[in-house]
Every structure is written in C-alpha cells, then in structure tokens.
N, C-alpha and C positions, 0 to 999 in steps of 0.2 A: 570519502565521497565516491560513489558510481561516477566511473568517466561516462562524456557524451554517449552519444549512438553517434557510429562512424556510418558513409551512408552505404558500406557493404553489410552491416551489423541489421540495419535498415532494411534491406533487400532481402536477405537474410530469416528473416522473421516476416518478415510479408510475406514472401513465399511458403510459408509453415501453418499464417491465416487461412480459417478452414473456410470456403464459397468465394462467393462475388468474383471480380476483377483483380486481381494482384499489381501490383503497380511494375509496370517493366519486365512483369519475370511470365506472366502468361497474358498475353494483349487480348489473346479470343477468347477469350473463358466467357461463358455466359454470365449474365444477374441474376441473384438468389432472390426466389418471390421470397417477401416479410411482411410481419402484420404490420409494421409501421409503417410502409410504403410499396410501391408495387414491385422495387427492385431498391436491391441493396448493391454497393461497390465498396470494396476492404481497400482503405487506403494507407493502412501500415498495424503493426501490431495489434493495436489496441481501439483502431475506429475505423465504422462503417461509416456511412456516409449512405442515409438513403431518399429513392426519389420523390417525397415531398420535404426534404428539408431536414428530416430530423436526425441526429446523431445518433451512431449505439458507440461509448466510452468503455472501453474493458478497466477495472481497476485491478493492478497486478498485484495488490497486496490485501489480501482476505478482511473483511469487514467485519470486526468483531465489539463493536460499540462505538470505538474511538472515531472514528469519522471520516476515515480513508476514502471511503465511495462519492465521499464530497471532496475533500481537498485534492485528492489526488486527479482524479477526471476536470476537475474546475481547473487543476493547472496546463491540461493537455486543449480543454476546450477554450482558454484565455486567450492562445495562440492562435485557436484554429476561427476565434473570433466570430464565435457562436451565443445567443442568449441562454442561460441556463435553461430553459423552457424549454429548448431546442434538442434537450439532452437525453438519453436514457441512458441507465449507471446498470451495468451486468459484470459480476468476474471475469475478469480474463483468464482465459485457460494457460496452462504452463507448456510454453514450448520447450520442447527437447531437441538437440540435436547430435550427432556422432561427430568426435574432434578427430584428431590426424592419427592418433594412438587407438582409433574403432572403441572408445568408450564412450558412451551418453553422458551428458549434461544437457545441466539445465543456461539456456540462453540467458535469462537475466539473473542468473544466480537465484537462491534460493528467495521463493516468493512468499514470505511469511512475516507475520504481525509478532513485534517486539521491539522494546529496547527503545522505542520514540524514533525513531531516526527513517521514518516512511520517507514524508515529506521531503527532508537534506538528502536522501538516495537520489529520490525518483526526479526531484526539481527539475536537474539539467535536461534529463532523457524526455519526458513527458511533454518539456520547454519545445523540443528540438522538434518531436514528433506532430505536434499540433502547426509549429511553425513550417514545418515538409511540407505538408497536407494544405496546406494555405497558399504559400508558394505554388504548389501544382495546381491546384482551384484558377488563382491568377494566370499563369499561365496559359491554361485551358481556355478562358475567358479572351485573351490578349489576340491565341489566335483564331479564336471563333468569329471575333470583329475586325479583326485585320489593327491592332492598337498595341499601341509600345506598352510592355507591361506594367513598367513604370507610371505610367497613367491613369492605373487603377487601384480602386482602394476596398475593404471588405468592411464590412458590417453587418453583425446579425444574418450570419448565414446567407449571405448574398455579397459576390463580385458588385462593383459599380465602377461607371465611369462618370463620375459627374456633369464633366463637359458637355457630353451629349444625351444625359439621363436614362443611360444603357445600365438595366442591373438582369442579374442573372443569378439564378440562387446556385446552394451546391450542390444540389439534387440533382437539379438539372446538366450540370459541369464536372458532376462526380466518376463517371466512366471518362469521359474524354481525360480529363486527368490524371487518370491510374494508367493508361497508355503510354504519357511523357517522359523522357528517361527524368529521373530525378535529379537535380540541380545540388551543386557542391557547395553554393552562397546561398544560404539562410538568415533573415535577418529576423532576432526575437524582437519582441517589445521592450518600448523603455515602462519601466516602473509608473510612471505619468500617464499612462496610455492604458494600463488594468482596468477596465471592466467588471470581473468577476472574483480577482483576487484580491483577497484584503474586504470583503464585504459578503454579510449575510445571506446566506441561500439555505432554501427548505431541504433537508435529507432526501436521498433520493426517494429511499424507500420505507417513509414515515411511515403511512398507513398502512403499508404491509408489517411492518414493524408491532406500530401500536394494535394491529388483529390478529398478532400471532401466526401470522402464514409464512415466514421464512422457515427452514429448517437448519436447526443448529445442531453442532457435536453431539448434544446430549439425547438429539433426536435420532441421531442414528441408530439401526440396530443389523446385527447381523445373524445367519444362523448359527444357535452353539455360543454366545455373546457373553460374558460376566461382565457384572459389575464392579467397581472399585471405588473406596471411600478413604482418605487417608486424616487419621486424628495426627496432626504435625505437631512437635517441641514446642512449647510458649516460649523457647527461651533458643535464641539463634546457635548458640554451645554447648546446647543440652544433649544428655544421651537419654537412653531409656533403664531405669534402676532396676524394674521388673513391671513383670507383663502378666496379667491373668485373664486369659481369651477364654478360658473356660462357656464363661454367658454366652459371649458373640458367639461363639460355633453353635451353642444350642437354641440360636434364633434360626428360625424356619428358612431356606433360602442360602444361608451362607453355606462358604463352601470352604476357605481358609482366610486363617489371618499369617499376614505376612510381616517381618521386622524389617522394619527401612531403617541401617544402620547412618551415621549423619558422615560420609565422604570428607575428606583432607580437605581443610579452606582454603582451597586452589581460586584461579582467576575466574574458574567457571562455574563454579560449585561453593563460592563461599556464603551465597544466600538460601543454600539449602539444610531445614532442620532435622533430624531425626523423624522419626515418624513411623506408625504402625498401620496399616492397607489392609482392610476387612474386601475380601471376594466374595459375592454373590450374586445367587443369579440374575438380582433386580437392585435397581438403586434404593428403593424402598427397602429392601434386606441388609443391603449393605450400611445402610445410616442406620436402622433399628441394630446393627451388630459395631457400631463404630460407638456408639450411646451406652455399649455394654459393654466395653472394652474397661478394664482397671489397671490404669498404668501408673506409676511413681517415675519422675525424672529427675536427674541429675542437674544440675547448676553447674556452669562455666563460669570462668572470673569476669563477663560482660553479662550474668544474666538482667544484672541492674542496670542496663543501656537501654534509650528511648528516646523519642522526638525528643521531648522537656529537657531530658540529661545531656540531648546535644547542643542542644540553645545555649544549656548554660555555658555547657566548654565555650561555645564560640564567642559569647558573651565575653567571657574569662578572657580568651584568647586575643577579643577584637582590645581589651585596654591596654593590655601590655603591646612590646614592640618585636614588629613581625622577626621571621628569620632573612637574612640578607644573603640571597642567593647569589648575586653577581650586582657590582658598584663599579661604575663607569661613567666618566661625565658627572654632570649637575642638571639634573632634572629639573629641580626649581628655575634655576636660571631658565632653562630652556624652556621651560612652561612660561614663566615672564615675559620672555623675551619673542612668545609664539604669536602669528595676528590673526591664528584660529585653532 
C-alpha cells in the first residue's frame, strides 16, 4: 500500500502545480482565466477548484479502458464533497522532483496502469487530498462569517451553515482557502456518509470515447517511426523450433524480423512467451509480414495447462484435505463458542 500524503509531501506537490493559487507556498500568485470559469485556484495536486463551481480532478494513473478516470477522481471528489456533475476528469501530469543525492524522481512513484491495484494505491492519498481541500473550503467559510468551523457542513460544492441559512460555494471560497496555512487534523468520511463511492456514475469521457477523438499509443507517430507486430508462443514454455521470414521480408514495408527468445521464468518474466516481432514501416506492413511469418514451436511439459485444466486440479484439490501449515488452539471450539 502507498502510505498517506504527509502534509509537507502535500505542500510539496502544490507547489510543483502549474497556475492558479498554490496553497501556502505563494499566497499572491494571480488566477489562471479557464473556459470553465473565469478564474481557477490549484488547491493540491490533483484539483482546481474553479470560480462557478466546477472541479478540474487530475487522475494520476493513465486511462486505458479500465476505468481509473472514474474511480479514482470519484474517490478524491467523495471527500471534497462535490456532485459528480460538478467534475471534469483530465490526466495529471507527472511531477518530478530532485532528492538530497541531486537525482530526480518521480513524487508519487511511477504513474502507470497495471496489475489491478490503481484503486488499493491511490484510496488513502486521494481520501486525504480531497479531505485537505474541504477542510480549507470550511475554514475559509468560518472566517469570512466570523463562525466556529465546527458549525459548518459542505454539500454539493457549497459550505453551509444551517442555523443561519449562510451557504457559499467553493468557487467563491476557493482562493481565500489556498492562503490558510494547511491544518495537521483531517477528518475523512465514515463509509455511511458516501455519496459517490460505491454507486454508478457516467465515464467521464464517454462521448469522446465512443467518437473516437481521444488519442491513444497506437495514434502516436514520430519522425523516422517503425512499426512492430509480435506473433507470441501458443504455448507459455514454448520456444521457437524454426523460423522462415523469408515471405515477411518480401512484403512491401518491412524492414526486419526480430527472434524474441522466451527469458528465465523469474518473478517478473514468467508470463512472457517466446515470440517473433516483424518491423515496418507501418502497422499495416507489419501485420501483412507477421501473417507471413512460418514458425514451428516447441512444447514445454505445461503446454497442456488452461483455465479448464486448473478447475479441474482445484476441484481435485478442493476434495481431499488441505496441507496444515501451522495447528494451534481449536478453532472449532472457538468458532462455537464466538457471539459473532
């Protein structure tokens, strides 16, 4: 797990946010005009804050189908106790910074889609960040009316005091707030109190989605660019028996074929197969020269593993009796004898 954000880690990375207000770390900085409001205020890493109301949410981990640009910003604007509606979802840029040895890194570690574990990283920091940002809103609010802050409560993008029917959006409370020094007690939400988490919301960016206007990897180009196509093992232990690239080379476009030998099944490499990589100049060349490739492969003593083959083991496995790792106490008992 990603520990919290400490609140110098906080300061830290505000300060490295490019425009608006920085919270603490430059009080006079002017507001950056936006088309979503007339002035924007950066009130920590990953959110603006601008003057009708509306959010801009950085999602720090690339959006590549999975749905990070929803769950992840939905967990930051939970906190910040905003309507989904209220939200606009944009990449966050990668901050760098130089450590005490004058080397760069990267501030939140490397910001990349894999492995499932977006969500379980990002929960705490995202939790804390949106929770800041609220905290200083209230604040802001507490002393603009002269009210114990404790007396105030946030909803849908707006401060309130109920007693006296005083609200105030964060648009409007968004600069005074990035002034306050930042407070050390943060208090998140309890689980009861979610809003946004745990319930349906539209992707941010469906319709650019479904009309094709994002631009993805494969859109990339640069100058002098080849392409690459890799025909991979059917079989996770397979090697390559022999190779006749003769055809691929004499499709129009290619430029070489490459032999991807299948690497030691080490802890980071044991899901990679053997494989041959057609070069050319276009992906069009390179698939007509991977379609022309005549390979024969080898067979490992696992070629015959598969979904089905593992069901069965575990099937096998789940009738017999497990292996006893460590025997301590009586379970049973204690299970019996539990009143929950």
């Amino acid at each position: 797990m990603t520990p919290s954000f400490t609140r110098r880690e906080f300061l830290e990375v505000s300060a490295l946010a490019a425009g608006g207000m920085m919270i603490t770390m430059r009080p006079s900085a002017p507001a950056v005009a936006s088309p979503l409001g007339k002035t924007d205020t950066v009130m920590g890493p990953y959110l603006k804050i601008f003057s009708n109301g509306f959010v801009e949410i950085g999602g720090p981990v690339p959006e590549l189908g999975q749905g990070v640009h929803t769950s992840l910003p939905m967990i930051l604007a939970e906190e910040l106790d905003v309507d989904w509606g209220q939200v606009r979802v944009v990449q966050a840029p990668i901050y760098m910074r130089t450590n005490a040895q004058g080397r760069v890194e990267l501030v939140h570690g490397r910001q990349h889609a894999g492995g499932s574990h977006s969500v379980r990283r990002q929960w705490p920091n995202l939790r804390r960040m949106g929770a800041t940002a609220r905290a200083q809103l209230i604040r802001a609010a507490a002393r603009r009316w002269g009210i114990d802050a404790a007396a105030l409560t946030t909803r849908s993008g707006e401060v309130r005091h109920e007693a006296s029917g005083r609200r105030s959006s964060y648009g409007d409370l968004a600069a005074a707030a990035a002034e306050i020094p930042l407070s050390e007690d943060v208090t998140l939400k309890s689980a009861d109190q979610f809003r946004l988490v745990g319930r349906d919301h539209p992707p941010p960016h469906m319709v650019e989605i479904v009309t094709g206007k994002p631009i993805f990897g494969i859109d990339a180009t640069l100058p002098g660019m080849l392409d690459a196509t890799i025909e991979r093992c059917p079989y996770l232990d397979g090697e390559i028996a022999s190779l006749d690239d003769s055809a691929a080379l004499a499709v129009p476009g290619v430029r070489q074929v490459v032999r991807i030998e299948r690497p030691p099944l080490d802890r980071y490499y044991r899901q990679l197969a053997a494989g041959v990589a057609v070069v050319a100049d276009s992906a069009w060349s390179a698939r007509k020269g991977r379609r022309a490739l005549e390979i024969e492969w080898t067979r490992g003593p696992h070629h015959d593993e598969s979904t089905e083959s593992f069901d069965r083991q575990c099937e096998q496995l789940l009738a017999g009796r497990g292996q006893i790792v460590r025997d301590e106490g009586d379970c049973d008992a204690a299970l019996a004898a539990a009143a929950s």
